[in-house]
N, C-alpha and C positions, 0 to 999 in steps of 0.2 A: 607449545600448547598441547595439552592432553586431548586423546578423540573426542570426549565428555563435554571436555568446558568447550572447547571449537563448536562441536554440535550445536551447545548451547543457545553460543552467541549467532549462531546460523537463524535458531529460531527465533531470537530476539530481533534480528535483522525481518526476519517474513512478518511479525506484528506488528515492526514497527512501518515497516513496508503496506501493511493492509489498512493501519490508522489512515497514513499519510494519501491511499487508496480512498478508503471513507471520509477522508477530507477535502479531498477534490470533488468526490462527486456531490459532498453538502455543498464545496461553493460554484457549482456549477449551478444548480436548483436554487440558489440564493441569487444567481445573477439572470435566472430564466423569470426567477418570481418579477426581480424590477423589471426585465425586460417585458412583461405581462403590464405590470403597472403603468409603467411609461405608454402604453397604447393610448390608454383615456390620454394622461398627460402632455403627451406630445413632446417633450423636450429636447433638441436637436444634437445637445451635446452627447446626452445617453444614445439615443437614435445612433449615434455614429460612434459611439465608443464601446458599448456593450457588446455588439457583434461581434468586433476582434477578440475582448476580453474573453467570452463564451468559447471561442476557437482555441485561444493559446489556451487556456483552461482545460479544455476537451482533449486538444492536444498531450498534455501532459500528463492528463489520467492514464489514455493510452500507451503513453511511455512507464510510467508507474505501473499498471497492468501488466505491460510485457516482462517489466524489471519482475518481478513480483514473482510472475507463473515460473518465470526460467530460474529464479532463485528460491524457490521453494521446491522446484522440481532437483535440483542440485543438492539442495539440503536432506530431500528424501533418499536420494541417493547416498550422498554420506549415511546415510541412516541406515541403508540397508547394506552399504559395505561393510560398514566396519560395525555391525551388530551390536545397534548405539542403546537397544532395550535390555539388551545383556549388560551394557555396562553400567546402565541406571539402577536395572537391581541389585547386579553387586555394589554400586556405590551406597545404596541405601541399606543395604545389608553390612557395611562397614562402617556409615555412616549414623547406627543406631544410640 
C-alpha cells in the first residue's frame, strides 16, 4: 500500500472512530433521559438495570476516546513523516 492510500484509510479509521465517539455519548444521554424519567415512574427493573448499562456505556466511550486520541495522534504523525500534503498535491496535480 502506497503512503497516500495508507494515510487515507488512517483518516477514514479517525471518522469513523469519532462517529462511533458521537454514538456513545448519544446513547449515554438517551439512557440518562429514562433514567430521569423513571424517577416519577418508579420502575424497579430500570431502577436496577440502567445503572450498570450507563457504566459499561461510559466505560466504553472512554475506551473509544483513548482509541481515537492515540490513533489520530499516529495518523498525524504518519503525516508529517512521510510529507502526506506533498503527496496530495502531486496526486492531484496528476490526477487532473
Amino acid at each position: 500500500m502506497d503512503k497516500l492510500k495508507k494515510y487515507e484509510l488512517m483518516e477514514k479509521i479517525v471518522h469513523e472512530l469519532e462517529d462511533l465517539k458521537n454514538s456513545q455519548q448519544a446513547i449515554i444521554q438517551k439512557i440518562a433521559k429514562i433514567e430521569v424519567d423513571n424517577i416519577d415512574l418508579g420502575n424497579k427493573r430500570l431502577e436496577k438495570d440502567l445503572p450498570d448499562m450507563h457504566q459499561r456505556v461510559a466505560d466504553n466511550l472512554d475506551n473509544i476516546t483513548s482509541i481515537l486520541d492515540d490513533f489520530a495522534s499516529e495518523a498525524d504523525e504518519y503525516s508529517n513523516k512521510n510529507n502526506i500534503a506533498a503527496l496530495k498535491e502531486q496526486d492531484a496535480i496528476e490526477n487532473r
